[in-house]
N, C-alpha and C positions, 0 to 999 in steps of 0.2 A: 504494500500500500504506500503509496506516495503521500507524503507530507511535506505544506510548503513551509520553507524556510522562515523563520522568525529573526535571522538575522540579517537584514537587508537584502536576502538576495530574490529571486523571483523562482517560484516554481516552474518554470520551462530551466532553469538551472536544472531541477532536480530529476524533470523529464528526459533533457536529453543529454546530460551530463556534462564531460569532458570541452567538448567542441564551444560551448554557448560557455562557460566559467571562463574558460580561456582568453577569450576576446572581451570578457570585462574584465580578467584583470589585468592583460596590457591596457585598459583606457585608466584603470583607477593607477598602476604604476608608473604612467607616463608624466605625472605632476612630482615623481617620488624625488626628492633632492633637487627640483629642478632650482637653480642658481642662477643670481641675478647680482653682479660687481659694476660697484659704482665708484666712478673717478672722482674723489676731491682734492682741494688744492696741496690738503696736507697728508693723503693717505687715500685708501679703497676702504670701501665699505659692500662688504660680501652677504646676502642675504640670502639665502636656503629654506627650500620646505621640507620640512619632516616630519607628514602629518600622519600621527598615532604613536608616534616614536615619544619618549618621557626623557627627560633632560639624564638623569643617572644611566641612560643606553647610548647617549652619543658623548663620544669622545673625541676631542682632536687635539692633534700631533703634531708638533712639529722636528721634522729631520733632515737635516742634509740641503737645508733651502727648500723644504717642499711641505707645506702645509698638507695634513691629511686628517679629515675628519670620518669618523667610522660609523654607524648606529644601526644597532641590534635592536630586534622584536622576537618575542615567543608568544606566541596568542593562540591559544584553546576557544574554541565555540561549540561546545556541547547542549542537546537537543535530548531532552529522554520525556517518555510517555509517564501519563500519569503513577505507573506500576515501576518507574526509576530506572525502565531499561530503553538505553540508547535507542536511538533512533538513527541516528548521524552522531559521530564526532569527528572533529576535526582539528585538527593543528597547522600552523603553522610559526615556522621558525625562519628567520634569514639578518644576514648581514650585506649592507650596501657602503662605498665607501667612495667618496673622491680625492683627489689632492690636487693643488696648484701650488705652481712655483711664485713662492714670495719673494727669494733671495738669502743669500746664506748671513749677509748682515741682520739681521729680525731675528729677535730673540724671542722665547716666549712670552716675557713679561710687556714686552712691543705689544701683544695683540690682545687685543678684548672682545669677549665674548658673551654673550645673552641668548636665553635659550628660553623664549614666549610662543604659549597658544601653537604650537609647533613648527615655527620658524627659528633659525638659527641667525644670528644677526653675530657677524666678526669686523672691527674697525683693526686695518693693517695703516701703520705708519709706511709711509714713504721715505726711504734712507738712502742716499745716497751714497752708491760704491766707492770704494776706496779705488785712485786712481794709482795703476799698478804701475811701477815704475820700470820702464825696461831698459835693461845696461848690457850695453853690447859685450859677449864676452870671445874672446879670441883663443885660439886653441893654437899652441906653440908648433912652430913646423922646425921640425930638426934638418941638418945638411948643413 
């Protein structure tokens, strides 16, 4: 017996399974992180969505010049009949992650971060490379 879903999804999900889930969850993953960096005079300002994601699941990184933010979910949606036996369970679990180069001068205490309603909001200063000094060096020729 088919029973339609209770959590948001549509009973033609549950009809014809596989094929019809599939193609809404590429449209609901296609907003997943999408990121949006803004130029100001004194720095970028990086704004990220991570929505259902909880601030204690995303983490970001920095190494090597390269800023990398991570965020994990575990989420259960369990469905059981009045008599407490399943009906559907379900799970899901995953990690998504991006990174951009900021520059190896940027520290982590350079950058600030806020983590609202599930957006990621990062203010990167803008630092100016040290200008590397090149000195010609000469390799001795015997004879």
């Amino acid at each position: 017996m088919l029973m339609p879903s209770i959590f948001g999804e549509t009973l033609l999900d549950d009809f014809f399974g596989f094929p019809v889930r599939e193609s809404y969850r590429r449209a609901e993953d296609s907003t997943l992180m999408q990121t949006d960096v803004e130029e100001k005079a004194d720095g970028y300002v990086v704004t990220m969505n991570l929505p259902g994601f909880k601030k204690e699941n995303v983490k970001a990184e920095l190494k090597d010049g390269y800023l990398q933010i991570t965020a994990t979910t575990n989420t259960s949606n369990d469905e059981k009949d009045k008599a407490g036996k399943y009906i559907r369970k379900e799970r899901y679990s995953g990690t998504c992650s991006r990174s951009f180069y900021v520059g190896e001068d940027i520290t982590e205490e350079d950058i600030k971060a806020k983590f609202e309603d599930g957006t990621l909001k990062l203010s990167i200063p803008k630092k100016e490379a040290k200008p590397v000094e090149e000195k010609t060096k000469y390799i001795a020729i015997e004879g």
